[in-house]
Backbone of each chain as ProteinMPNN parsed JSONL, in Angstrom:
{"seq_chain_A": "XXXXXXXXXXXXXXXXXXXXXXXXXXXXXXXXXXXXXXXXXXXXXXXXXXXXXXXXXXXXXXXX", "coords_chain_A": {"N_chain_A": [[41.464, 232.164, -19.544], [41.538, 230.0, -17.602], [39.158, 228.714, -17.722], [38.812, 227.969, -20.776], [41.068, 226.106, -20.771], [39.426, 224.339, -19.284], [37.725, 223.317, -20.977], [38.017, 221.908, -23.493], [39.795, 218.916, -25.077], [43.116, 218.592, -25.444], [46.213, 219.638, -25.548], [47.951, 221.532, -22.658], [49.937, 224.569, -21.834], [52.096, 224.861, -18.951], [53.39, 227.483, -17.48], [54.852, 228.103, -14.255], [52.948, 227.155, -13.105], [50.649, 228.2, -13.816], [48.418, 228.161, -16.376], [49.262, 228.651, -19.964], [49.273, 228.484, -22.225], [47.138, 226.833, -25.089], [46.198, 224.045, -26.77], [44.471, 221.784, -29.639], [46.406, 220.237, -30.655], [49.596, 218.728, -30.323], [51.963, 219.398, -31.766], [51.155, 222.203, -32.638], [51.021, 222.827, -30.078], [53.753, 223.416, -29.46], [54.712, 224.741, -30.882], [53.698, 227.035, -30.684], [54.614, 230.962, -29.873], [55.312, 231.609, -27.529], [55.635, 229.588, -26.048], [57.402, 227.855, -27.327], [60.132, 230.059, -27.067], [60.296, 229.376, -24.205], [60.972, 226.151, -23.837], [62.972, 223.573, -22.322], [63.023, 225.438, -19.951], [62.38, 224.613, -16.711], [60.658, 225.093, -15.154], [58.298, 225.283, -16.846], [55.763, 223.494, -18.161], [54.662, 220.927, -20.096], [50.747, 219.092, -20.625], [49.048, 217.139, -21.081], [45.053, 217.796, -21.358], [41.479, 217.539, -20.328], [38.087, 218.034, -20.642], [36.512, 218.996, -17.584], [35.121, 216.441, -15.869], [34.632, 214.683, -17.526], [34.95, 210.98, -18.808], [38.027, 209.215, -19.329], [39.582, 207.354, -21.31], [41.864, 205.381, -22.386], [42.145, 204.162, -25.807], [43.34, 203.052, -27.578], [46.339, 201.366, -26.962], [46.991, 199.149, -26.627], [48.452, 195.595, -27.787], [50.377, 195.603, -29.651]], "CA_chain_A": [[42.338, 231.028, -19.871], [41.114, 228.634, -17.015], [37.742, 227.973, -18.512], [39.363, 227.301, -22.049], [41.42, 225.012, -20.466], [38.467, 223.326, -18.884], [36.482, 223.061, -21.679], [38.948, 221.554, -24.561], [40.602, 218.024, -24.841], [44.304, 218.777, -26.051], [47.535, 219.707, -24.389], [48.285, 223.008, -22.237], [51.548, 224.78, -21.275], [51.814, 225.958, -17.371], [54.716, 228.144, -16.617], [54.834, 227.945, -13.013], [51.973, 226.252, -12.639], [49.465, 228.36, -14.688], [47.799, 227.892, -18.046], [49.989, 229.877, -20.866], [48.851, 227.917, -24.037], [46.753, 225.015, -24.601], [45.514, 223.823, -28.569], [44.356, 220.606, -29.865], [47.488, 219.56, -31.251], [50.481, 219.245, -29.741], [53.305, 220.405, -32.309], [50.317, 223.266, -32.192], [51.371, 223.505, -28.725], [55.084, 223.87, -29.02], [54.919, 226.287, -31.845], [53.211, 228.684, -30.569], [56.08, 231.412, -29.76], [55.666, 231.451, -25.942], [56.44, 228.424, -25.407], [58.829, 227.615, -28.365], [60.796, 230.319, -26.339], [60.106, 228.607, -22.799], [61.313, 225.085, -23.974], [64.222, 223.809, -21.812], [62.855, 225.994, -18.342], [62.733, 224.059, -15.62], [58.953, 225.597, -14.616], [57.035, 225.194, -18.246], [55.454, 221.673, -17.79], [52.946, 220.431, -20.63], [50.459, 218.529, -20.735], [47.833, 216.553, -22.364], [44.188, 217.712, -20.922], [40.435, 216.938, -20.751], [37.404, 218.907, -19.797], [36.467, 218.852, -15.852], [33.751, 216.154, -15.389], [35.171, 213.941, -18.726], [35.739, 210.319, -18.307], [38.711, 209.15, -20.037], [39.884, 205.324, -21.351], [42.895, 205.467, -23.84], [42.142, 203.059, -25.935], [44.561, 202.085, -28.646], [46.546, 201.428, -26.196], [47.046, 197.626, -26.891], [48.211, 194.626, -28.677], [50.787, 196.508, -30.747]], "C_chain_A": [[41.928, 229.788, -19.091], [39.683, 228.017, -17.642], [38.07, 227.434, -20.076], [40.191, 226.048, -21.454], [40.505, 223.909, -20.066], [37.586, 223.03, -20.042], [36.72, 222.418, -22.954], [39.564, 220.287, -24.02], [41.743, 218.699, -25.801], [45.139, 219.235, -25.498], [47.493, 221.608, -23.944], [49.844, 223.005, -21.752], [51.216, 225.414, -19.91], [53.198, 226.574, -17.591], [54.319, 228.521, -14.793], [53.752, 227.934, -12.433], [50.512, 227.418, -13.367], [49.864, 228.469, -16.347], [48.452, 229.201, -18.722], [49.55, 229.904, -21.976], [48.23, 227.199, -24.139], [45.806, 225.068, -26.632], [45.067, 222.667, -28.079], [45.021, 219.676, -30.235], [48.627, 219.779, -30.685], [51.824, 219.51, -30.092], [52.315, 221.833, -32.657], [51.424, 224.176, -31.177], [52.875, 224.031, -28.812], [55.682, 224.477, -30.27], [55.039, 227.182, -31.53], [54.637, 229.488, -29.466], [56.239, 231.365, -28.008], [56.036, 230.194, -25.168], [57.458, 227.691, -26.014], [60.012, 228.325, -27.389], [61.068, 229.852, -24.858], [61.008, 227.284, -22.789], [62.6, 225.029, -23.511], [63.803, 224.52, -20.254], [62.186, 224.705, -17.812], [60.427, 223.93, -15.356], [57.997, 225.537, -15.759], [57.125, 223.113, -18.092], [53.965, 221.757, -18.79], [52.792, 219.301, -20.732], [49.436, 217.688, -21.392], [46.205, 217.288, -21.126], [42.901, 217.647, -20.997], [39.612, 217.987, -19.714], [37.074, 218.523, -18.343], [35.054, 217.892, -16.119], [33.993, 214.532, -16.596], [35.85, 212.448, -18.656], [36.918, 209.502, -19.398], [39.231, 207.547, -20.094], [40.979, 205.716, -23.083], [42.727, 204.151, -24.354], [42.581, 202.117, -27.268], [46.061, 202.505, -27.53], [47.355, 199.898, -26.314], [47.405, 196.752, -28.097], [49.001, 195.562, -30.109], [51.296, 195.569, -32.194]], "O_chain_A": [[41.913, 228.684, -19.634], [39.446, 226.841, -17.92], [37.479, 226.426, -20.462], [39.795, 224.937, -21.804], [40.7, 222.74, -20.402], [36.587, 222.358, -19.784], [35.718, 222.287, -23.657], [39.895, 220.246, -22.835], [41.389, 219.291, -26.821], [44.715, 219.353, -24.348], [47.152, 222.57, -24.632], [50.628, 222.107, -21.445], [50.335, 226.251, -19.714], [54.095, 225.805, -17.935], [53.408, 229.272, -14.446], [53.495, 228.556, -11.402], [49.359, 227.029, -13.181], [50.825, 228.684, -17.086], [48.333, 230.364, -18.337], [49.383, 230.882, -22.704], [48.394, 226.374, -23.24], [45.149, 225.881, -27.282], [45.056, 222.292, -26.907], [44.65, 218.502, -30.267], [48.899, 220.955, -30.442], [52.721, 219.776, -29.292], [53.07, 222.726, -33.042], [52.107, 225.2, -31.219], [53.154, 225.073, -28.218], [56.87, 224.641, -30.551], [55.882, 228.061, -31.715], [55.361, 228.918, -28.649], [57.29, 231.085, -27.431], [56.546, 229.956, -24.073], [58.274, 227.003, -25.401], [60.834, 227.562, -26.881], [62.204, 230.033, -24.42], [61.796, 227.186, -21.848], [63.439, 225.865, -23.848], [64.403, 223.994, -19.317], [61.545, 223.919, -18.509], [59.504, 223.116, -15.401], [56.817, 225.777, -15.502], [57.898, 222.159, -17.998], [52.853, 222.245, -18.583], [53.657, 218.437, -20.872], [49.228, 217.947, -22.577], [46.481, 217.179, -19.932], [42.726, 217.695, -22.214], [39.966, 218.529, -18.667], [37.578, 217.446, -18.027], [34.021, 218.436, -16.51], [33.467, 213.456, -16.312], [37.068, 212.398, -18.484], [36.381, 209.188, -20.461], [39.259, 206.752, -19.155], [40.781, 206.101, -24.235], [43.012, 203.14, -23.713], [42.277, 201.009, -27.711], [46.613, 203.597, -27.397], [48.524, 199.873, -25.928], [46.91, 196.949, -29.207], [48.478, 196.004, -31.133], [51.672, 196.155, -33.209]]}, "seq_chain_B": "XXXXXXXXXXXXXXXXXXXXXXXXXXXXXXXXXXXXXXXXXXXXXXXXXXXXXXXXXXXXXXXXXXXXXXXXXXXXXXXXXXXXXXXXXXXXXXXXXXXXXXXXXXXXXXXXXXXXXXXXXXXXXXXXXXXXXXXX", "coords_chain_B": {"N_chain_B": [[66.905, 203.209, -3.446], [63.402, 205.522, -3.17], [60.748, 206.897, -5.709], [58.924, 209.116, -4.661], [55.333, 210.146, -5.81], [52.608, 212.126, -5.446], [49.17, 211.016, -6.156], [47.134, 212.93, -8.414], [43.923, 214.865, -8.655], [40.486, 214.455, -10.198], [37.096, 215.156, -10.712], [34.617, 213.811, -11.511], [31.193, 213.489, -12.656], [29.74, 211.315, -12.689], [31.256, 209.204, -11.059], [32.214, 210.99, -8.8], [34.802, 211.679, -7.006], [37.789, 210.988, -8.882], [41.311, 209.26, -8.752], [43.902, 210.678, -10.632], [46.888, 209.336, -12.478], [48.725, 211.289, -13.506], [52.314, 211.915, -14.071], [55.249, 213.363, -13.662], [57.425, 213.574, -15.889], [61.041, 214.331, -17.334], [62.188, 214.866, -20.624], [64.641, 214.684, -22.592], [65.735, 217.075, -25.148], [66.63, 217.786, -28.254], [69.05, 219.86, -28.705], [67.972, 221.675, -26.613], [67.701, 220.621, -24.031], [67.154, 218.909, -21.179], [62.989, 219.105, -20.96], [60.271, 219.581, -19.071], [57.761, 216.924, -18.964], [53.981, 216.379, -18.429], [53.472, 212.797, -18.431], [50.568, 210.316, -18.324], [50.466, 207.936, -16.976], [50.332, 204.494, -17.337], [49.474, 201.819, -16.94], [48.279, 199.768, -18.424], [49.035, 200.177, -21.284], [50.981, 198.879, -23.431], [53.286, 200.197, -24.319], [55.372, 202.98, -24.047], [53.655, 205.671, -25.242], [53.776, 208.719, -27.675], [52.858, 211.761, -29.263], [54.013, 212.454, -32.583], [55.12, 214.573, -33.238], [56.495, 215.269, -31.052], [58.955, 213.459, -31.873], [60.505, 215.233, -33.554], [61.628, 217.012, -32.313], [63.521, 215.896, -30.374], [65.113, 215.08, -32.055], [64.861, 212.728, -32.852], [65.239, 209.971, -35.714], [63.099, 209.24, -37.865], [61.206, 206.65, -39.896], [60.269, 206.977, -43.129], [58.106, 206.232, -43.704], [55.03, 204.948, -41.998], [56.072, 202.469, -39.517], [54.68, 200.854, -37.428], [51.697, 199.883, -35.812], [49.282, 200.622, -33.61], [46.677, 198.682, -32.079], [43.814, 198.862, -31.084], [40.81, 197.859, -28.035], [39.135, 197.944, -29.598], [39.725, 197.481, -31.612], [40.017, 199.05, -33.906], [42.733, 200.596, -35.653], [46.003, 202.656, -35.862], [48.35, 204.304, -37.085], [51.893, 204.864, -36.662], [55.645, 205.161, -35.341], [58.461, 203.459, -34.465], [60.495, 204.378, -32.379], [62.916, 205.918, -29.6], [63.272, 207.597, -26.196], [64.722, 209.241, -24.611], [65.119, 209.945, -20.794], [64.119, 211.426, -18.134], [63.236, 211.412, -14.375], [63.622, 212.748, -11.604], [66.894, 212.703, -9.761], [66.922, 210.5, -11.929], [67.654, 208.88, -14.543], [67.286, 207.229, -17.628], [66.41, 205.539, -20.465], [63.811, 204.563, -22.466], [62.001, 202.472, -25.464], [59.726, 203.901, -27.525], [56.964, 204.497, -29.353], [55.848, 206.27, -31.454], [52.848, 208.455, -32.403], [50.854, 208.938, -35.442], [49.301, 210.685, -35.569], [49.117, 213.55, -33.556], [47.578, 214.17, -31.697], [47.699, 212.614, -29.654], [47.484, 211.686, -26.34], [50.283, 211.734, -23.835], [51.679, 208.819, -22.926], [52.869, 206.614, -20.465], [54.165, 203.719, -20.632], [54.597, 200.453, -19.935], [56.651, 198.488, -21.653], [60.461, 198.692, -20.917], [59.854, 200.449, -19.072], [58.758, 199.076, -16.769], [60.302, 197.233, -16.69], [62.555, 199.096, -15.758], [61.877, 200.322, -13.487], [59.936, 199.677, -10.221], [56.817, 199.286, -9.463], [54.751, 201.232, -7.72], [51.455, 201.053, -6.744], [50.59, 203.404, -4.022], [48.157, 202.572, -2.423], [46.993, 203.332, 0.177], [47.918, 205.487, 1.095], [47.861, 207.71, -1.198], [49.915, 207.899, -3.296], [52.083, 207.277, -5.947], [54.296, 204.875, -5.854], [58.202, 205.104, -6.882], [60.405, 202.733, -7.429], [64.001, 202.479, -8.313], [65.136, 199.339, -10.132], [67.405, 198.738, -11.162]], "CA_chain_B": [[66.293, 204.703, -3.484], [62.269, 205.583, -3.899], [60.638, 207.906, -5.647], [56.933, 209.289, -4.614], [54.63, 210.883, -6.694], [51.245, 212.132, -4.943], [47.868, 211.339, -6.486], [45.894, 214.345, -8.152], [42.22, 214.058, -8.181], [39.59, 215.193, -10.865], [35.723, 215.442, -10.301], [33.382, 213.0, -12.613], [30.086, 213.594, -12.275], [29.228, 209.949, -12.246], [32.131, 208.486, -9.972], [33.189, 211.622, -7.784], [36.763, 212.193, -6.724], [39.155, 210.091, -9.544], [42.19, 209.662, -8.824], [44.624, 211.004, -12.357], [47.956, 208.894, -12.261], [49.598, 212.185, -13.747], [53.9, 211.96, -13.67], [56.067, 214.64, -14.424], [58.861, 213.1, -16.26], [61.57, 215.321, -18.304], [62.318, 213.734, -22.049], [65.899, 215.529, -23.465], [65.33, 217.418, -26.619], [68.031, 217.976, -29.055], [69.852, 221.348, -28.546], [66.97, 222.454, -25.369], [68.113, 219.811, -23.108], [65.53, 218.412, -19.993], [62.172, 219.617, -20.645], [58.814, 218.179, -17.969], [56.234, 216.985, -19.347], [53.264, 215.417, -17.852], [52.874, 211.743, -18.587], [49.673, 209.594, -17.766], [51.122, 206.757, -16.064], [49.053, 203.761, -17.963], [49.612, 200.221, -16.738], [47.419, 199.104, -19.434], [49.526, 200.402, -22.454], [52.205, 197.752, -23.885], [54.81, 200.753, -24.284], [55.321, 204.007, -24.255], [53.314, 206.062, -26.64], [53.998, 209.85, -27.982], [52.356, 212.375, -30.427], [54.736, 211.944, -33.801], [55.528, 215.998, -33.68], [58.058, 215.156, -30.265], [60.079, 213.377, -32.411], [61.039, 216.722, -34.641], [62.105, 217.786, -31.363], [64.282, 214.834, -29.938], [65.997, 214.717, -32.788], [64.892, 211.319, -33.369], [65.045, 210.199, -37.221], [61.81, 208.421, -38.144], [61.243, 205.992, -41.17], [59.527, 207.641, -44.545], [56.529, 205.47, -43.296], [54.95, 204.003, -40.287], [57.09, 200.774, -39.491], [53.981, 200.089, -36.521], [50.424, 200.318, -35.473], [48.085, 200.919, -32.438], [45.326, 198.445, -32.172], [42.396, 199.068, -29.533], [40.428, 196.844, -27.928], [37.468, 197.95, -30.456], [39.969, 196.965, -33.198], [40.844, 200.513, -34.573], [44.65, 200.981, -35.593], [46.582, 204.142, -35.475], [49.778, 204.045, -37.758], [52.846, 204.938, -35.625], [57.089, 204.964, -35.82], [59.315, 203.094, -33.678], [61.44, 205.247, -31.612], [63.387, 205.674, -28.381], [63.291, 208.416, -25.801], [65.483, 209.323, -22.922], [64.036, 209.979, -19.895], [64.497, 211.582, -16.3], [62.825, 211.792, -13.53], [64.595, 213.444, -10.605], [67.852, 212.554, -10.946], [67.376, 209.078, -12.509], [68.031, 209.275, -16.536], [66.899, 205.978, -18.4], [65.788, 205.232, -21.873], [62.924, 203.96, -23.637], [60.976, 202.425, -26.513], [58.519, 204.133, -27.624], [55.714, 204.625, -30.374], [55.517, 208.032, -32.307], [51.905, 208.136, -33.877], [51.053, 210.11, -36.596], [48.348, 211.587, -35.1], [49.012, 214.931, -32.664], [46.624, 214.48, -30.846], [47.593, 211.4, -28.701], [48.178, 212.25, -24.765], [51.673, 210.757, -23.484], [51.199, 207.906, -22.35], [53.922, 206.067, -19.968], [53.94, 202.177, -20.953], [55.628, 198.793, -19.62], [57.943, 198.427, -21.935], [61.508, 199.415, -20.442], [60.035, 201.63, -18.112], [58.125, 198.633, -15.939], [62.008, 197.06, -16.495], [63.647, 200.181, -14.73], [61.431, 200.241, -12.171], [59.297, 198.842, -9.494], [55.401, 200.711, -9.185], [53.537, 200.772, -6.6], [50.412, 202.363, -6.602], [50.181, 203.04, -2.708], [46.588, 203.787, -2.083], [47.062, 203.996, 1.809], [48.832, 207.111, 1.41], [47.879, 208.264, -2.106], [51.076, 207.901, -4.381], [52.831, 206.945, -6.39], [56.065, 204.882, -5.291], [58.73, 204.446, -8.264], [61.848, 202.141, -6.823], [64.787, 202.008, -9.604], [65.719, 198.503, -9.993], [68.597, 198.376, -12.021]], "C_chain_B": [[64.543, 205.016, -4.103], [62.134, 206.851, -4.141], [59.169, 208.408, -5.239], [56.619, 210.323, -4.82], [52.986, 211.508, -5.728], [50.556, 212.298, -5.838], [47.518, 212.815, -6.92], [45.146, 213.493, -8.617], [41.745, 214.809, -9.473], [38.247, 214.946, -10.381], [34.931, 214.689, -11.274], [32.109, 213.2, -11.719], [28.725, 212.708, -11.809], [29.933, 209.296, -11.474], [32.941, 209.533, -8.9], [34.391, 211.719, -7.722], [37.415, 210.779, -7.754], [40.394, 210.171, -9.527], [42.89, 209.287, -10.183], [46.02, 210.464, -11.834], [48.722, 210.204, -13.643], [51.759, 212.022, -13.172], [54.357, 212.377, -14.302], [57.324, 213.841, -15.051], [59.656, 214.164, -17.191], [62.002, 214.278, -19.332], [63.622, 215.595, -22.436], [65.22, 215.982, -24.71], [66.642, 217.905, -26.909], [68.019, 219.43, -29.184], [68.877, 222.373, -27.849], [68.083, 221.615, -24.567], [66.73, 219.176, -22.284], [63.981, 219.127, -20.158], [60.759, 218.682, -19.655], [57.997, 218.149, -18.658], [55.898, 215.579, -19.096], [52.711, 214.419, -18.145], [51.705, 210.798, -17.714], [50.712, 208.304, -17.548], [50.364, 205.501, -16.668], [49.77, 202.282, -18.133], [49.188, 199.488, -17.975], [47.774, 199.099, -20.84], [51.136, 199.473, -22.523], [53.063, 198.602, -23.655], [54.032, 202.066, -24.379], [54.753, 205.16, -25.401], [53.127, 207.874, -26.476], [53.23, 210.123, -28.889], [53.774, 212.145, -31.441], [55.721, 213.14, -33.618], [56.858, 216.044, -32.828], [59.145, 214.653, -30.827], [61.129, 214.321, -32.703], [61.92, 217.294, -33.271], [63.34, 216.951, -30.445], [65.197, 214.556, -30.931], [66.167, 213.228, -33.696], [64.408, 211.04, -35.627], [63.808, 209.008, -37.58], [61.628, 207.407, -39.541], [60.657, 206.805, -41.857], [58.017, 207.342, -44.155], [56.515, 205.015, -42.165], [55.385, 202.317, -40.42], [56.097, 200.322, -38.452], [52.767, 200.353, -36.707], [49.981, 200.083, -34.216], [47.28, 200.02, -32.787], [44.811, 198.951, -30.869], [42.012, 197.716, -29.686], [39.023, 196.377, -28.86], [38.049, 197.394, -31.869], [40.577, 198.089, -34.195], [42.441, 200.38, -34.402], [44.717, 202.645, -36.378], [47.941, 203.731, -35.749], [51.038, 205.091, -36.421], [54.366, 204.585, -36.362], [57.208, 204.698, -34.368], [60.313, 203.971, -33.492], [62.242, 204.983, -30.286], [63.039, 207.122, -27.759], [63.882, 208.543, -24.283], [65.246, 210.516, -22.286], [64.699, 210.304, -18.818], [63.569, 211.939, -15.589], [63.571, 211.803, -12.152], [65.834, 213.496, -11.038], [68.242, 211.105, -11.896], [67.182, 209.075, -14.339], [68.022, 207.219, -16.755], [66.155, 206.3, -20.112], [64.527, 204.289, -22.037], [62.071, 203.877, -24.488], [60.467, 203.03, -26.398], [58.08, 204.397, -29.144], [55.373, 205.936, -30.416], [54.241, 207.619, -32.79], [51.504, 209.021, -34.955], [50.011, 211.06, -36.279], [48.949, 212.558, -33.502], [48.589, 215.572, -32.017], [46.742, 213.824, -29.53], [48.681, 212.075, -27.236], [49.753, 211.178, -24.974], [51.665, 210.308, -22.462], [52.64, 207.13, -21.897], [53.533, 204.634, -19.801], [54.613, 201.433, -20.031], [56.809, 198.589, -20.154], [59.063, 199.292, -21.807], [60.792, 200.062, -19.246], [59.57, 200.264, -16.188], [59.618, 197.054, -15.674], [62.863, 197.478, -15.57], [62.972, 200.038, -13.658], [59.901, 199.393, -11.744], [58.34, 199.778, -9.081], [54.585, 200.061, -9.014], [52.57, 201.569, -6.532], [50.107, 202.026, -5.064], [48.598, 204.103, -2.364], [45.894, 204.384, -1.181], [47.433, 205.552, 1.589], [48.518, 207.822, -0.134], [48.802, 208.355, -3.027], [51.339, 206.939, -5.089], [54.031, 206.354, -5.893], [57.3, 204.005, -6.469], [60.046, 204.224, -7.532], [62.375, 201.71, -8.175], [65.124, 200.402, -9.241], [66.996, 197.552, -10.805], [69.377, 199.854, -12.582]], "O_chain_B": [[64.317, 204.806, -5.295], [62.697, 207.786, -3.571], [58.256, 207.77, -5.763], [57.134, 211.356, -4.394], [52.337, 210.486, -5.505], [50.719, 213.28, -6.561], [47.554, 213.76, -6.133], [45.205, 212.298, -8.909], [42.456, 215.725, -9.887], [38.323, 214.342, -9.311], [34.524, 215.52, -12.086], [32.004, 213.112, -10.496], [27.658, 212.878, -11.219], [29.214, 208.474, -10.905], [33.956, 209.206, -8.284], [35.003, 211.883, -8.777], [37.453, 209.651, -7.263], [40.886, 211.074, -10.204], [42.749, 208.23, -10.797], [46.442, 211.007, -10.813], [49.197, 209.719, -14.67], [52.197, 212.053, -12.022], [54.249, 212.155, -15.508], [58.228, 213.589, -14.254], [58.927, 214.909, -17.846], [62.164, 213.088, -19.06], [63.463, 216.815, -22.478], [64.287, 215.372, -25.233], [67.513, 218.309, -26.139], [67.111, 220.085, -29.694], [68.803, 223.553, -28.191], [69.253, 221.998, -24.524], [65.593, 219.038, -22.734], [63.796, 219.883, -19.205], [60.478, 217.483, -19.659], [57.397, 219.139, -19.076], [56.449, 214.484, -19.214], [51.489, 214.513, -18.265], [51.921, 210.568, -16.524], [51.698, 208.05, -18.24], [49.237, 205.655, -16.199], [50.38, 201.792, -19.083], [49.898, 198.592, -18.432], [47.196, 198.364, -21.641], [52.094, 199.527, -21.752], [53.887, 198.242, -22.814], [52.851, 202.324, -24.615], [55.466, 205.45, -26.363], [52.547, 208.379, -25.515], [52.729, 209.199, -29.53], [54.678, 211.556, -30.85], [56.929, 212.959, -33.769], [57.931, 216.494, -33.229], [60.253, 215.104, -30.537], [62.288, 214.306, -32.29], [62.888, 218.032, -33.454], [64.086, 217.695, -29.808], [66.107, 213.769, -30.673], [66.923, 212.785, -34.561], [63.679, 211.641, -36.417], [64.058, 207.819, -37.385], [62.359, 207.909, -40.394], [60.33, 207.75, -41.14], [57.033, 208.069, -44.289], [57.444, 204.714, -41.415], [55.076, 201.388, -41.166], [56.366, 199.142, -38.226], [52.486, 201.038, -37.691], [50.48, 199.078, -33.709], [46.869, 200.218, -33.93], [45.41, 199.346, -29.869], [42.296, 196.83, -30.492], [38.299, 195.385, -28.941], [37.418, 197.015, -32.855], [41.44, 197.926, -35.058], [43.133, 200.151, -33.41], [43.973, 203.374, -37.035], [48.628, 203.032, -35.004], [50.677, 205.844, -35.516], [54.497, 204.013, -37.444], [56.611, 205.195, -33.413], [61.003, 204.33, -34.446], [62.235, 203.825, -29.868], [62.554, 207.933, -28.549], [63.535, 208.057, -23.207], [65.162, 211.657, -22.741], [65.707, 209.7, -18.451], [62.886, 212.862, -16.034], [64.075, 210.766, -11.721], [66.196, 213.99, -12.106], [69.317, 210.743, -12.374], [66.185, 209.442, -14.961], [68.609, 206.322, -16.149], [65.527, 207.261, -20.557], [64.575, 203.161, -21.547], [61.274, 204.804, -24.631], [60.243, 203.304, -25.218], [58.931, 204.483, -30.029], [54.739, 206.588, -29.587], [54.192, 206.62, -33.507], [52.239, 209.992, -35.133], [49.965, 212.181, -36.786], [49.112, 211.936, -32.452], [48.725, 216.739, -31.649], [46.163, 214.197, -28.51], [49.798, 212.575, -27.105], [50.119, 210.34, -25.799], [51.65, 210.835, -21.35], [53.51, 206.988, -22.756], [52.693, 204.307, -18.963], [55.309, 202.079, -19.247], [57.859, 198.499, -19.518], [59.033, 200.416, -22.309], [61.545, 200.119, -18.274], [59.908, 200.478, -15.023], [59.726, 196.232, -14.764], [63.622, 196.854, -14.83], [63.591, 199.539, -12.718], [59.099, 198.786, -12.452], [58.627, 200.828, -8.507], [53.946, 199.105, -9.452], [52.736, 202.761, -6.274], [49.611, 200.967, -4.679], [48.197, 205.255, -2.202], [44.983, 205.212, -1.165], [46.975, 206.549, 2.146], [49.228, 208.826, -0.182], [48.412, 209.152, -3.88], [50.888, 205.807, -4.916], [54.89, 207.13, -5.474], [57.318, 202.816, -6.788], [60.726, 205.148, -7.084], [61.799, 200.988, -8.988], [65.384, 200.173, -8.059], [67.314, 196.371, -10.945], [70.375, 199.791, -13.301]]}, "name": "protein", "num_of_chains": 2, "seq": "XXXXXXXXXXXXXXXXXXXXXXXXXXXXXXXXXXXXXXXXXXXXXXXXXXXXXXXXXXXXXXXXXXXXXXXXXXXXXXXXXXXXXXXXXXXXXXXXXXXXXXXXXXXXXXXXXXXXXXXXXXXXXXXXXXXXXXXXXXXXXXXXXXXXXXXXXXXXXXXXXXXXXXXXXXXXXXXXXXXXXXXXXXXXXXXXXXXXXXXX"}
């Protein structure tokens, strides 16, 4: 699971601080049943992420 | 009352240690309640911007069509709905704007508008944090 996480841009789920889920999409992400059931705990924290080394510039972003 | 966030770091292979303005904020969802999730912190974004799919989950009711758009600075737009979203971090609960886009892919991104309203952010780079003072 940690190397999928590292190696994918798109969101992951931690439950208490490790990797549970992680897609490319993120109603993906809060489908899938382990964390559909999770939603609401305190300790499930997602997020958006990018491979290790990856430099990142959001860039529509602007000028709405 | 402040709040402080510490710096995490990632590894680029061309600029070494970066520091990631990562902030846990919780966003209410309709009939969950508080869930965290980790917003990029992004001075540089007009407002607040979400994947489209959080809506479904906030309860928020969206137009039939996109009522906005995303430009970049390359010129690309990225259709989008006007929304709201209420917001806590610790125990401070605030609202705001934000931009659903239709794409499901887009990180969540913590804007200016309303939020650079509520509070006062300091990026302290002596000490590594984050420091978010409510000001209203």
């Amino acid at each position: 699971m940690k190397n999928k996480v590292l190696e994918s841009v798109g969101f992951v789920a931690c439950y208490k601080g490790k990797p549970i889920a992680t897609t490319q999409s993120f109603g993906e992400l809060v489908n899938k049943k382990k964390v559909k059931q999770l939603l609401g705990n305190k300790d499930l924290l997602i997020k958006h992420t990018n491979p290790n080394g990856m430099i990142v510039v959001y860039k529509n972003t602007l000028s709405i | 009352m402040s709040i402080k966030i510490p710096y995490q770091y990632k590894q680029s292979p061309y600029f070494g240690k970066i520091c990631d303005i990562g902030l846990v904020v919780e966003i209410w969802l309709s009939s969950i309640g508080y869930q965290p999730f980790q917003f990029a912190l992004d001075s540089g974004a007009d407002c607040t911007i979400v994947p489209r799919h959080l809506a479904n989950l906030t309860g928020a009711c969206l137009p039939p069509t996109p009522d906005a758009a995303l430009t970049g600075v390359d010129g690309e737009t990225m259709p989008a709905y006007t929304g709201h979203l209420k917001l806590r971090i610790g125990s401070d609960e605030f609202g705001v704007r934000c931009l659903f886009t239709e794409s499901d892919k887009t990180p969540l991104l913590l804007g200016r508008v309303d939020f650079f309203s509520l509070f006062n952010v300091h990026f302290d780079n002596r000490n590594n944090q984050i420091v978010l003072e409510r000001l209203n």
